[in-house]
C-alpha positions, 0 to 999 in steps of 0.5 A: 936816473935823471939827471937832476937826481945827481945834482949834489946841490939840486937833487932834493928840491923834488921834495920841496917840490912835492911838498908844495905842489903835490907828489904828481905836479912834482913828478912832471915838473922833475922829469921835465926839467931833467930833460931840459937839463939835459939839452942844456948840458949838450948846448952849454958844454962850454960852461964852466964847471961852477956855471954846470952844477949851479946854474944849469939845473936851477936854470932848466927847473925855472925855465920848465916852471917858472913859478918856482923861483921863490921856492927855489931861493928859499931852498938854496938859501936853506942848502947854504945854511946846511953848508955852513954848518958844515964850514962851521964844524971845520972852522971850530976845530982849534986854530983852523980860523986863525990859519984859513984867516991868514991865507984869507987874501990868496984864497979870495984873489984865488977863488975870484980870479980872471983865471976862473971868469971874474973881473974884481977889484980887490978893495983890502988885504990888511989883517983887519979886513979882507974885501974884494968887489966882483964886478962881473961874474961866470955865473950871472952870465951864464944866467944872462946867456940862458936867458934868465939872469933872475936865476944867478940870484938863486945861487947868490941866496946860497951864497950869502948863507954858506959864507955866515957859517966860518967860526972867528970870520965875519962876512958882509955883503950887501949888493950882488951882480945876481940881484941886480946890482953893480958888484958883489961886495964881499967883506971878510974880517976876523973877529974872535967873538963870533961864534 
């Protein structure tokens, strides 16, 4: 099996592939970029385990066809919108958004900690308003190490969809690291209209 293939995020991108470009173009770009997966697992071992399953294989299907990168965009935006529905059936089931809110402020100082590779600064922790701005990111530098920081901002499309689909919390963030931009400003508030 590639190694593509076990990409939980990754693995159904050969069909959107297939779609655009014809089964056979498909194949040998899919086989190709397994392969360069592949040595880029052997050189960057040292990556973090976020960095390995988000980065690596869009980074070794970019660098094998460079000409993908919008289709790989729309496609993480289209996994993080899955995801979302996902969070959102969890989110919906009765106070599960009023106790992931409360534990809001640890989660975020937990989730963009040093300990994981961040630099942040928090910007709020109040009951109204929960914000931090990532200033640098594990992810955008392993990008930036491989050679192709245009790939952070693949995992950034995937974010900013997923992070939509909490019931009762409304996300903002209009800048991202992986889209060129100084800081991820993350913004979280509770708001019980929203569905």
């Amino acid at each position: 099996m590639s190694e593509l293939n076990k990409s939980f995020i990754y693995k159904g991108f050969k069909t959107l592939l297939a779609e655009r470009f014809g089964e056979e173009v498909a194949q040998r770009v899919w086989a190709d970029a397994s392969l360069r997966l592949t040595e880029l697992e052997k050189i960057c071992a040292d990556l973090d385990s976020d960095s390995r399953m988000m980065i690596l294989p869009a980074a070794a299907i970019y660098l094998t066809a460079p000409e993908t990168l919008p289709l790989l965009k729309q496609y993480a935006a289209d996994m993080g919108k899955r995801i979302g529905r996902v969070i959102h059936g969890v989110t919906s089931v009765p106070g599960v958004s009023r106790l992931l809110w409360s534990q809001m402020p640890r989660l975020m100082r937990t989730m963009s900690s040093p300990e994981k590779g961040y630099e942040r600064r928090i910007v709020s922790e109040s009951r109204e308003l929960v914000g931090v701005d990532i200033l640098a990111c594990p992810l955008h530098r392993a990008a930036v190490r491989l050679g192709v920081p245009e790939v952070a901002a693949v995992v950034c499309a995937m974010d900013k969809a997923y992070m939509t689909g909490f019931k009762y919390i409304r996300y903002t963030r209009t800048t991202a690291i992986g889209e060129g931009d100084a800081c991820c400003d993350y913004r979280l508030r509770f708001d019980p209209d929203k569905q």
